[in-house]
N, C-alpha and C positions, 0 to 999 in steps of 0.2 A: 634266581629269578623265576617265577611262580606264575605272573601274569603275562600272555604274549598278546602283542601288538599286529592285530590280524592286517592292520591298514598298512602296518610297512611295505617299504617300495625300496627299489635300490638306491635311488638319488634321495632317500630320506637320507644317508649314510652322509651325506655332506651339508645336513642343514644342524643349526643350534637350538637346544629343545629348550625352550620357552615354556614355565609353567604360569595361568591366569588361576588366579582363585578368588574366593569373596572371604573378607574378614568381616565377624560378627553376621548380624543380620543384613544379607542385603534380598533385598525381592527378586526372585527367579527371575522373571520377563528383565527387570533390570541390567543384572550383571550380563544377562546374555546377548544385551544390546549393545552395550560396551565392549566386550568379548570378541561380538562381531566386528566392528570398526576395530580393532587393535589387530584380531588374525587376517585383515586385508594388510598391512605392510608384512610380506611374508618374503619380499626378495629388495637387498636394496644393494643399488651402486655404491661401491666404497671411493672415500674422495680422492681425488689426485690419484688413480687406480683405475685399472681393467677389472678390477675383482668385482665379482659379484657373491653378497651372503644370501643364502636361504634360511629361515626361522623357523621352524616347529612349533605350532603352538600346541597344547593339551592343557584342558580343565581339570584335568583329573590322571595324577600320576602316579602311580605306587612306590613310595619309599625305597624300596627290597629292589625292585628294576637302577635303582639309582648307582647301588653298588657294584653295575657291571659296568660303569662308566668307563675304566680306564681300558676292560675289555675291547669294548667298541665303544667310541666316544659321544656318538648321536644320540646314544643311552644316557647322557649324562646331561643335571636339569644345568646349567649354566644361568637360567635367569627368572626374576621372578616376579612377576605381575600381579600387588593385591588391589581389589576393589572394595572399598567401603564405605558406608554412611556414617557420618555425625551431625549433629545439630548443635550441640554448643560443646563450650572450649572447656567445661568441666570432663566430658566424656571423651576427649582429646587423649590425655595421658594413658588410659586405660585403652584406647585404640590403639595409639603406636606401639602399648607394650604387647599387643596381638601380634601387630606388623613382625614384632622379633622372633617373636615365637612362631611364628610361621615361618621364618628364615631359618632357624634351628632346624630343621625337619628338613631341608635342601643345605645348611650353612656350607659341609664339605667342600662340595663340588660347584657353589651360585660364582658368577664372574661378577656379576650387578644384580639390584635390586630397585625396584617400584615401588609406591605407593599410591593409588588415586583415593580422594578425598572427597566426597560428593555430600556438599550442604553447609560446611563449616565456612563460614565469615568471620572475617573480624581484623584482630590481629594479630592472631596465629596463622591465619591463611595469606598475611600479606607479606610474611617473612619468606626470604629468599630461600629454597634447597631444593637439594639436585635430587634428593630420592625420594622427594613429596610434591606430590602434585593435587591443590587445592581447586575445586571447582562449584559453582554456586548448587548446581543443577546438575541433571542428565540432559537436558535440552542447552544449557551452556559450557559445551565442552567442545568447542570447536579446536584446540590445539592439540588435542589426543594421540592423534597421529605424528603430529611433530616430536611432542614426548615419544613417542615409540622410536621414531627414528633417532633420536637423540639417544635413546636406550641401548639400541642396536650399533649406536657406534661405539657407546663405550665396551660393549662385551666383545666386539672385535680387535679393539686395543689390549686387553686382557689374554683374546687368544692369541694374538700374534705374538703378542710376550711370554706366551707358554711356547709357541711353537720356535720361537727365535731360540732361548731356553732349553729346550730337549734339542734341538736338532742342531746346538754347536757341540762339534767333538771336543769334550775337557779330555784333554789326555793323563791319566793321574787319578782321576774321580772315579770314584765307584759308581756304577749306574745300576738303582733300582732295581729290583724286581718285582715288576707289575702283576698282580695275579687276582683271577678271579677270587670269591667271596668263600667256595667250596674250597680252595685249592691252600688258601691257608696253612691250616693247620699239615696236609703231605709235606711242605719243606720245613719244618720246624726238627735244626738239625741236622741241615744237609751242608756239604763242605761249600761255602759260598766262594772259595779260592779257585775251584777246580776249573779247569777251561769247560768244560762243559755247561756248569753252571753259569758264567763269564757268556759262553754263546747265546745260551736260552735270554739270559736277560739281554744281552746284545737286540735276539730278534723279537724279544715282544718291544722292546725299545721302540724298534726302527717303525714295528705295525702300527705301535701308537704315535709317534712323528707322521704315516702316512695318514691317521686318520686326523690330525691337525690340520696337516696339508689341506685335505680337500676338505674340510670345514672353511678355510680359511680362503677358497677359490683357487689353491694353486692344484689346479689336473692334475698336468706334467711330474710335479714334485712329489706329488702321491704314488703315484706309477711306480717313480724310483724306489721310492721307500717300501712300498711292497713288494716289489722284487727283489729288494737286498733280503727283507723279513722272513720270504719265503723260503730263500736260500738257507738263511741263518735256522731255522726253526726246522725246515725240513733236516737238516743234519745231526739234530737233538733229540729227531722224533718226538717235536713237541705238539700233539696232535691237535688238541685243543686252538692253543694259538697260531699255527698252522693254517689249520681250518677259517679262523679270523683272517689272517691274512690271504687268504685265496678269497674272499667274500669282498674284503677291500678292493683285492685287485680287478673281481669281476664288479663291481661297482663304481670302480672309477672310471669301466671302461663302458660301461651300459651308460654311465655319465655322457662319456663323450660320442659316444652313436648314436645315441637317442634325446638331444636336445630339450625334446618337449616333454620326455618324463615318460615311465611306463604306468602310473596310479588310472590311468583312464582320461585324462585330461589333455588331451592333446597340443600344448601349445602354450598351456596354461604358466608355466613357470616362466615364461619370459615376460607373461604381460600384468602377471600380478605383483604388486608390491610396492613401493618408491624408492624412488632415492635418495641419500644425502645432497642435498643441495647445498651452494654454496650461503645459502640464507642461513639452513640450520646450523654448517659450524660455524657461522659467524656471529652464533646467536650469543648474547652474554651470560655466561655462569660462571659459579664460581671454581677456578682451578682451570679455566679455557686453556690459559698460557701453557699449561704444566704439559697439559695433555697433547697441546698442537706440537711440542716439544719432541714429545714421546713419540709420537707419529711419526714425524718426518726421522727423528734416528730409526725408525724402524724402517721405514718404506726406503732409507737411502744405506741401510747395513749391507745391503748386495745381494739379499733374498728377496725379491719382489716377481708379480707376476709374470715379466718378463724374461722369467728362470726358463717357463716353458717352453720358448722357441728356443732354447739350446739343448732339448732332449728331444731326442729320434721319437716320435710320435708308433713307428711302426713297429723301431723294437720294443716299445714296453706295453703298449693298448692293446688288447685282445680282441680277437674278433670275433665277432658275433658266434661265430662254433664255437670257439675254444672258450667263449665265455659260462655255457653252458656244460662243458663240459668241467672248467673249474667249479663251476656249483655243485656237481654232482662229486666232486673230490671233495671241498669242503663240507658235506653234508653228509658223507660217509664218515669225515673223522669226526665228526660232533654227535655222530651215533656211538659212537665209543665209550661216552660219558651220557651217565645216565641223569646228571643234576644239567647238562646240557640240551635237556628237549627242547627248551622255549625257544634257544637260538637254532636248533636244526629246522621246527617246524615255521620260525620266521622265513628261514633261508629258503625253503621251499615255496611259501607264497611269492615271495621274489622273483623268484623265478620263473615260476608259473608267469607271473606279469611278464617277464622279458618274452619267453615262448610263445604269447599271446601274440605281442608286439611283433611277434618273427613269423606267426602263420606257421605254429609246429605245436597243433593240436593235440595229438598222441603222444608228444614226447614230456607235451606240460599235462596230461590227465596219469603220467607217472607220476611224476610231484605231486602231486595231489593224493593220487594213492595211498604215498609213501607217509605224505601229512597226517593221513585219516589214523591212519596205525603209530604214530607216534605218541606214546606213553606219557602222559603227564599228570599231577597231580590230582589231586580228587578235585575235579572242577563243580561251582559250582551250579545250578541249573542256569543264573545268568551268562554265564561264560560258556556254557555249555550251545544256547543259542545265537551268540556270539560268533560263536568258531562252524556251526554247521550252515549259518547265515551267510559267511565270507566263504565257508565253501563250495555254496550254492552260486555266488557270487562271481567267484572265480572259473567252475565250469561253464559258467554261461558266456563267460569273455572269452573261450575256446573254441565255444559250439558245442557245448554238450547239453543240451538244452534240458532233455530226460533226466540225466543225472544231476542238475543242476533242480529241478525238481522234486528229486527224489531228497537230495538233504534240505531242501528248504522245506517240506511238509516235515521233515523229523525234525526240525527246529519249532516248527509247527507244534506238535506234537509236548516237544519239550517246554512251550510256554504252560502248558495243561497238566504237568506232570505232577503225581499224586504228592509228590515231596513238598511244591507248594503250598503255604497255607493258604495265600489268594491265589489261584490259577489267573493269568493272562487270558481269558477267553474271546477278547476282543482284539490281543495281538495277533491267538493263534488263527482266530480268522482272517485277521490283513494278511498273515501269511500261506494260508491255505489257497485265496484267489488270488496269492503272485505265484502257486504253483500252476495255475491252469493251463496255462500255455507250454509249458514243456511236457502236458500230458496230450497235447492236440485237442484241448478242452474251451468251450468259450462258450458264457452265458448265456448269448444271444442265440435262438430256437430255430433263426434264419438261417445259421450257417450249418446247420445238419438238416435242411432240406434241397441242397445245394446239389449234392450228387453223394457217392459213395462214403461211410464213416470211414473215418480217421484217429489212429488211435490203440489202445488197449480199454475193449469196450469193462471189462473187469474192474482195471484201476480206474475210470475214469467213475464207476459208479461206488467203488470205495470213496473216492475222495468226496463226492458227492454228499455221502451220506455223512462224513467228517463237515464238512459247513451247514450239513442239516443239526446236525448235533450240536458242533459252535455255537450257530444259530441260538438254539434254545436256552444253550447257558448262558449265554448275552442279553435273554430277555425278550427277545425280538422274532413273535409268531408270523410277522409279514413275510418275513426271512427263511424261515423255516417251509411254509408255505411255498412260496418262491421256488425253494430250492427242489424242494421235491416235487413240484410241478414240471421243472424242467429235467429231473431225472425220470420222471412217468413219460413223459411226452421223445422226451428224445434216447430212453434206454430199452424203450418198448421192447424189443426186438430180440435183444439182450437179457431181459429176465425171466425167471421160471416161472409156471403160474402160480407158486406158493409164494414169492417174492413177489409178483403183482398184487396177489391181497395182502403182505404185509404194509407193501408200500401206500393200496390203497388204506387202506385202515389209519394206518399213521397221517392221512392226509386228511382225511374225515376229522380225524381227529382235533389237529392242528387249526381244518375251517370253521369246526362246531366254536371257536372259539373268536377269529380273526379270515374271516369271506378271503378267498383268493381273488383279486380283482383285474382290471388290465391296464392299471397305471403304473408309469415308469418309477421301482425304487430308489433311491437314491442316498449313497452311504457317507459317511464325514467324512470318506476324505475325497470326497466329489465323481468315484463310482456310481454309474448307474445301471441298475439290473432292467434289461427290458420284458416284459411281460410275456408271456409263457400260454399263445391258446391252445386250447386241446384239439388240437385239427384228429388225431388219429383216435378219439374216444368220443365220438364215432367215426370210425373209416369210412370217408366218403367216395365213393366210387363215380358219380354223373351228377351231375344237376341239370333240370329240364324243366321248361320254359313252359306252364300250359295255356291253352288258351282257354277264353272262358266258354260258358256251357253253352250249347246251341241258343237255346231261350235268349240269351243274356249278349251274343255276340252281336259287334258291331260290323257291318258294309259298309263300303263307300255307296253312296245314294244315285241311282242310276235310274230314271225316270220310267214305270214300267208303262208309261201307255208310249214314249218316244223310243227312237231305233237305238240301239248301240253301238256307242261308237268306242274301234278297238284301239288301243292304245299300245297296242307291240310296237315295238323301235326296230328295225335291223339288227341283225346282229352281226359283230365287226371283231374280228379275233384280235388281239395282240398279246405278245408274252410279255410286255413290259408294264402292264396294269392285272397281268392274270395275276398276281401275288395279291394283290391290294383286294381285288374281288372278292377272294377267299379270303380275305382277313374282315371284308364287310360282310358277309355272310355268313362266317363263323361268330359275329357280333351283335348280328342287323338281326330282328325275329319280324317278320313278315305279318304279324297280325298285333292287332290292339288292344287292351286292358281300358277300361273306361273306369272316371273316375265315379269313389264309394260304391263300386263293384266289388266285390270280393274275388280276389286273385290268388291263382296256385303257382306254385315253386316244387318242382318233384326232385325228391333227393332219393339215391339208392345208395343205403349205409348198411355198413358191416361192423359188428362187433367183435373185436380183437380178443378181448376178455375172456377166460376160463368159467366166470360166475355174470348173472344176470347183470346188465350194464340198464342205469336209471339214467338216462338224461332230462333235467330238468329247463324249459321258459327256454324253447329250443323256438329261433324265428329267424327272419330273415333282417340284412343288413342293407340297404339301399341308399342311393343318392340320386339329385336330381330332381324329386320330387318328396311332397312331404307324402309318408307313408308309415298308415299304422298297423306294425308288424301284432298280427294276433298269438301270441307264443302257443307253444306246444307244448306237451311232455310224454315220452314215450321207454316203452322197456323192451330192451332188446334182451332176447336169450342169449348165452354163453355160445359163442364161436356163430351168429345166428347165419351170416353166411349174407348176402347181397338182399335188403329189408326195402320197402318203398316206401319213403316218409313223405308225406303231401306239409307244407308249410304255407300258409294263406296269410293275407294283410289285404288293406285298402287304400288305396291312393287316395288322398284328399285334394291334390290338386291335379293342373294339367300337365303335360311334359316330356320328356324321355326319362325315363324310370331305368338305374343300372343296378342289376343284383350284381352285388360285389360280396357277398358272404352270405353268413349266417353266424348266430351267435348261442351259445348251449352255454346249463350251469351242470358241471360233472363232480363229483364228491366235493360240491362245495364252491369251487372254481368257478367263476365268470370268464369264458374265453368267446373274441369275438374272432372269428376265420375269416379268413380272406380267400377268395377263388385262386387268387395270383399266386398264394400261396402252399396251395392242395396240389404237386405234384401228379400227373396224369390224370385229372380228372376229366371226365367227356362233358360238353355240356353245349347244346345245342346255339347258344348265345347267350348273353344277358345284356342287351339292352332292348327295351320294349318302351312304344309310346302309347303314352295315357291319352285318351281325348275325353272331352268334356262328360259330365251325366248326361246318360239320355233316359227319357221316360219309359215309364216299363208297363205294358199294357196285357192284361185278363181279357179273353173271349170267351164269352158263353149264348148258347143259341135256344133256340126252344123247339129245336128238331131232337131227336134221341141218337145217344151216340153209335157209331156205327161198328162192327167186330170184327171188321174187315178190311184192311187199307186196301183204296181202289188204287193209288199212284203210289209207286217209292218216291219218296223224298226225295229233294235233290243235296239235302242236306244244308242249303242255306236259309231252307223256310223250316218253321213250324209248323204241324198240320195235323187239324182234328179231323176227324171224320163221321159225317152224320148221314143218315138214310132217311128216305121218302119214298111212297110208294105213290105215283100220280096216274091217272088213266089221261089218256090222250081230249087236248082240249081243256084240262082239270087245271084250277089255277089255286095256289097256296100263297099262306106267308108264312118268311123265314126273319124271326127275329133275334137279332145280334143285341148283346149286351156289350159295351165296352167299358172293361174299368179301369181306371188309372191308380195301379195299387204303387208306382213307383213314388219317387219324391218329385221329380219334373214336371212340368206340361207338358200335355200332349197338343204339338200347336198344328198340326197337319198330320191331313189322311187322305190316302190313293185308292181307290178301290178299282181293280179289273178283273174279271172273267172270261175264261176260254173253256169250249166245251171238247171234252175228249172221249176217244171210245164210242163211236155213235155211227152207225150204216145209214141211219134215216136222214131224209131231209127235213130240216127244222125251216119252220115259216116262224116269222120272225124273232122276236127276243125272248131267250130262253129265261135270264132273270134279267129283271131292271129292277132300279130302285130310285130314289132323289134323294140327296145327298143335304142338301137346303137345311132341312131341319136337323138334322145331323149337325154338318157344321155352323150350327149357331151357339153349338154349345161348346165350340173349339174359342181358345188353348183349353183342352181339358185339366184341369188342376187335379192334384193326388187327393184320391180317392173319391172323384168323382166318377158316376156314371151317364156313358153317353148310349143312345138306343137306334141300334140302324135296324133298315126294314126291308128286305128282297122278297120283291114277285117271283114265283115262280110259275110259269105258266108254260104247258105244254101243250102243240100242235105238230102233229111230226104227219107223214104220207107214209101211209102201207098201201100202195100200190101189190096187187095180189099179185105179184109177178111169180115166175119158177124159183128165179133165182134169189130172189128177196126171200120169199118162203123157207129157201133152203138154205139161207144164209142164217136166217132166224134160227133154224131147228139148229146147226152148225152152233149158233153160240150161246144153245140151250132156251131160248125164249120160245113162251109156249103160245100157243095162238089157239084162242079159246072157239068151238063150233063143232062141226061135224068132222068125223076122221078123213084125212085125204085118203081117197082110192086109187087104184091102177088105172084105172074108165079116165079117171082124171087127168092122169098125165098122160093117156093116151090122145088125149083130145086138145090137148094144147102145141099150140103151135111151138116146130123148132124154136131154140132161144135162136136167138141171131147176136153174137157177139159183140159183133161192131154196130149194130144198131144201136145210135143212143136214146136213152128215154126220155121224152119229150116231156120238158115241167110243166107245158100247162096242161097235158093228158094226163101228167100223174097228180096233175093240183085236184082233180076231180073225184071225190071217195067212191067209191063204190064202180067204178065207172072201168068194165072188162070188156070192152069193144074189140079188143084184140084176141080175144077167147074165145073160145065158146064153153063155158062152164057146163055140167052137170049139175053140182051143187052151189049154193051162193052163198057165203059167207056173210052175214048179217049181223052179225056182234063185232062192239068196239076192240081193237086189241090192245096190251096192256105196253105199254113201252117203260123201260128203266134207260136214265141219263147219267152221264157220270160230270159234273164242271168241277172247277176249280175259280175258289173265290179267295182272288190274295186282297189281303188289307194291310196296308203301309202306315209304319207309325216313323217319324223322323225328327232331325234337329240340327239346321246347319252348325258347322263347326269352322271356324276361319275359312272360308270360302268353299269350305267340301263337306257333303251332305252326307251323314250315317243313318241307316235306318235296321231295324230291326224287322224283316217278313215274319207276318203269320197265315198262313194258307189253310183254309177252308174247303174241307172236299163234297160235293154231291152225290 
């Protein structure tokens, strides 16, 4: 035996192997429709009987396996299931003569035979027989299953007449010697009188009566017979069959502990199958009588199920240790024999399965071990993945999860192997991402931003680069792409910089041909690879929220000729909303964005990279509002170290605006980032409200501008600064141009003035203006100009006092006449402090009654004024008013 059965399980040892095959042409999808509905009766109640049979089916069985039947008997085909098509009754006779010759190739060892007939009508299909079964259709074959069960009884009538057969003591009779297929020709010539020989065939005898037994449902009966077998056999040193019967014994007793089966199914073998109803043996064929006959002498001969409540269940069942431990005996004498591999390395999967079932991980990855190193023919590369397949299969049913991975990439590997003329490259890929998880490996880009890697960052970027490569022999650059995208993205860390520009290079490459994008791939057999951004190409360190430029910034509208009124709340501690606080103000940004404003986004990125990193159509990702992101493109040096990227757009409409990423194209790659998903990043908030456009307003004056700010800004106004030189009395005009260079009207305008910096008393209105004609030309529309007009007119009192004088000279103002003398201040009266100056004595120029001069000062003096002229440009917004100051200085 040549071919081994990786699916064996120990309770296979009690079912009858059923072969289904197609004669002539039948269509794949076809027969394996029918196939199906036949391997669902796979357990049925036998009639008037406790017994229950188990069926084996297989499509496909090797000849050479057939000849170990008498070995172990599960191995032996007992029945035969053809399917095939005819259309008319000429191609009739050259079918059946198929039907036979397909029974030739099983005839030894078949108990019964099938035939199913799909299409033939007439009058050959209307005639009565037991081994043909005629049907119009595939769609009309609804008794299918009855013929199976009807099939199934008769190959139990068959066995129990074998097992009735061997297992009555003829006293007188020579009994057989049963031998494997190799062992032939060793006894050719050996004294068949001798007791020793008499023993050997004694206990392969009794092994093959135990494996009747429990083909046949009797437990109990099995038990015995492998107990005598063993006895007998162990005496003879007959290793081989020895070995068979310890495997017996541990299987009839894994039978009876494990109800449900050890193949993985838990449960499975009691609910699948049917039964013999009283319908089906009641059903008419020919020969009923003969056979009901048959039956009932057998079930009433005094060997029936109820054999087994008279055998001690405790002396002959093994327990769960000593079951294991018979395996490990049977497995060492079947290493003995070197034409014996197929059955040693079945016995170890077996086992492995029980050990599974028992939570004795380390003792089933010795069997396995022992499997890998079992010697067997030159396999070829199908069988080859076949066996590393089940043995990936089987470490994972331990917990071995690594190693269970590790032979499933070499099965992997072996669909690719150069001995092929068509390599597998689309199997070795299905098999390469059933290894990801026993390497701590997972497509998705989410679960390695999660916290610390997991893993063998090495293997996990070999295998990586094995589905890169699959990939490409399969045809499929999206794949390839894909795949290398998320070994860039999540092996960063992990590669050298000569392997970053290899990887990069190959991924260029890959995109010159097929864009890396960020739509979900999706594989045939319903796999889907999720998209891969480049969050760390560029490493983003902050994102920050700017506001817009002075010019350009919006206020709440606060009426500047009324009072202000404050709007503080109290302040009220508690720790049960202090968390929420700071989750609104780590969210909440304090100032506005106005819409078809142009808005900044500040990022501080780092370049990871050894060589110049290009990112390309690098912008922002928002919602909330529609908003159009202006892209970017920028080149970062090699290791550049913490860079400040400005990213700007325009809100089109009104709203709350949330930066929620940013989106870059990196060697090709389209990745769109998410903040949520940037691990520490700082960033001051992202959500910010847009309010309406407001109109954008030019001032220009027809005074010259000034080189000197008289006031610092307070920084919520704009402020020109222009100079005038006036003598007192002297009155000017200041003309204002106003443009409206935005896209809005300008529907209102405030104008107020305060005079600051000034010792003198001013008599009355330093600038007036009328506003009348002005605002006739309001709402000003874009790019119209409107024309304001301010008086200036100055009148101030230089009362010639000491201390006026000397307040003058103190703040550098000259006062044009004759030089003050000593005579002079000698002749002036004390100041008097508290004296205050009387305004209607100092309304009067010239006028020193309090003095007594020497000299008279006769020339006008020069005075400089410093005002402030703010003008307000505004535009309600749902009940609250923005405006934009621009401030005017004198």
């Amino acid at each position: 035996m040549s071919v081994p059965d990786y699916m064996q399980c120990a309770e296979d040892h009690q079912t009858l192997l059923v072969v289904v095959q197609p004669v002539g042409i039948v269509p794949e999808e076809s027969f394996f429709r029918i196939y199906k509905r036949i391997s669902a009766v796979s357990q049925v109640n036998v009639r008037d009987s406790q017994r229950v049979l188990y069926i084996r089916y297989r499509h496909h069985y090797p000849p050479e396996n057939n000849e170990w039947g008498d070995f172990q008997t599960h191995r032996k085909v007992v029945g035969l299931i053809t399917i095939t098509e005819c259309s008319s009754a000429k191609e009739w006779p050259q079918t059946f003569e198929k039907f036979h010759l397909q029974k030739e190739m099983y005839g030894s060892t078949l108990y019964d035979s099938r035939l199913f007939v799909f299409g033939l009508q007439g009058e050959i299909a209307e005639q009565p027989r037991t081994d043909v079964a005629f049907y119009p259709s595939y769609d009309e074959c609804e008794t299918v299953e009855k013929r199976i069960e009807d099939f199934i009884e008769s190959l139990f009538i068959v066995l129990e007449s074998k097992r009735l057969d061997r297992a009555t003591d003829k006293s007188g009779d020579k009994i057989p010697l049963l031998c494997v297929p190799f062992e032939k020709k060793d006894f050719v010539g050996l004294d068949t009188d001798s007791r020793h020989y008499k023993k050997r065939c004694q206990g392969r005898m009794r092994k093959h009566v135990g494996d009747l037994c429990l083909q046949a449902g009797m437990l109990q009966d099995s038990l015995v017979h492998y107990h005598m077998a063993v006895e007998l056999l162990r005496s003879v040193n007959d290793f081989l069959w020895l070995g068979a019967a310890l495997e017996g014994l541990c299987s009839a007793s894994v039978i009876y502990h494990y109800p449900g089966g050890t193949g993985g199914k838990v449960g499975s073998r009691r609910a699948q199958g049917g039964s013999l109803s009283a319908e089906a043996g009641n059903r008419h064929r020919p020969g009923k009588d003969a056979i009901s006959i048959l039956f009932c002498a057998l079930t009433s001969n005094g060997i029936n199920a109820d054999t087994s409540a008279e055998i001690g269940r405790a002396k002959n069942c093994l327990s769960p240790e000593d079951i294991i431990e018979k395996y490990k005996e049977a497995i060492s004498y079947y290493g003995k024999y070197k034409n014996a591999g197929v059955i040693e390395l079945e016995a170890c999967v077996k086992a492995v399965r029980v050990l599974a079932m028992q939570k004795r991980s380390m003792e089933a990855s010795e069997f396995l071990q022992n499997a890998v190193y079992i010697n067997l023919r030159q396999l070829s590369e199908e069988e080859k993945i076949q066996r590393y397949s089940i043995l990936s299969e089987l470490y994972e049913r331990i917990g071995f999860h690594r190693k269970s991975a590790f032979f499933k990439r070499i099965a992997a590997m072996q669909c690719a192997a150069p001995s092929i003329p068509e390599p597998g490259w689309r199997a070795c890929y299905k098999l390469l991402l059933e290894t990801l998880p026993g390497y701590s490996l997972s497509l998705d880009p989410q679960d390695f931003s999660k916290g610390t890697h997991r893993g063998w960052a090495a293997v996990q970027m070999r295998l990586l680069h094995e589905l890169v490569y699959a990939s490409r022999r399969m045809g499929n650059p999206a794949l390839c792409v894909r795949h290398l995208s998320f070994l860039l993205q999540t092996m960063l860390d992990f590669l050298s910089d000569q392997e970053k520009k290899d990887v990069t290079q190959s991924l260029e490459s890959y995109t010159a041909k097929c864009p890396g994008t960020m739509e979900v791939i999706t594989l045939p057999d319903g796999l889907k690879l999720p998209p891969v951004p480049f969050t760390k190409l560029p490493i983003v360190k902050s994102v920050k929220l700017l506001n817009l430029p002075t010019s350009l910034r919006p206020h709440k509208m606060k009426s500047l000729l009324g009072q202000n009124v404050s709007t503080k709340s109290p302040f009220i501690y508690s720790p049960i909303i202090a968390h929420s606080r700071g989750e609104e103000r780590n969210k909440k940004i304090d100032f506005q964005w106005v819409q078809a404003d142009v808005c900044e986004v500040q990022l501080m990125v780092y370049n990871p990279m050894p060589f110049e990193l290009r990112v390309e159509n690098m912008g922002l990702l928002t919602t909330g509002v529609e908003f159009e992101s202006l892209p970017a493109a920028l080149s970062l040096p090699a290791e550049s170290g913490l860079y400040p990227v400005t990213l700007v757009g325009v809100p089109q409409t009104t709203g709350h605006i949330t930066v929620n990423g940013y989106h870059t194209s990196v060697f090709g790659v389209f990745s769109d980032c998410l903040l949520d998903n940037l691990p520490g990043v700082k960033t001051n908030g992202c959500t910010v409200e847009v309010i309406p456009a407001l109109p954008r307003l030019q001032i220009s004056t027809s005074l010259p501008r000034s080189a000197h700010t008289l006031q610092p800004s307070s920084g919520d106004e704009i402020s020109t600064n222009v100079s005038v030189q006036l003598y007192n009395g002297e009155t000017q005009q200041l003309i204002i141009k106003l443009e409206n260079i935005g896209t809005e009207p300008l529907e209102k305008l405030e104008v107020t003035a305060k005079t600051v910096n000034t010792k003198e008393k001013l008599y009355g209105d330093f600038l007036t203006w009328n506003l009348e004609d002005t605002l006739c030309q309001f709402p000003l529309k874009p790019g119209k100009i409107a024309t304001f007009i301010v008086n200036i007119k100055v009148k101030l009192d230089f009362s010639c006092q000491e201390n006026l004088l000397q307040d003058l000279s103190d703040d550098g103002i000259s006062v044009s006449g004759l030089p003050l003398s000593s005579p002079f201040r000698q002749v002036v009266k004390p100041r008097v402090e508290t004296k205050p100056l009387n305004p209607q004595e100092s309304s009067k120029v010239g006028d020193f009654s309090h003095v007594k001069p020497d000299v008279l000062i006769s020339q006008q003096t020069l005075s400089m004024m410093w005002c402030s002229l703010v003008l307000v440009r505004w535009k309600k917004h749902t009940g609250t008013s923005f405006h934009f100051p621009y401030g005017l200085e004198l």
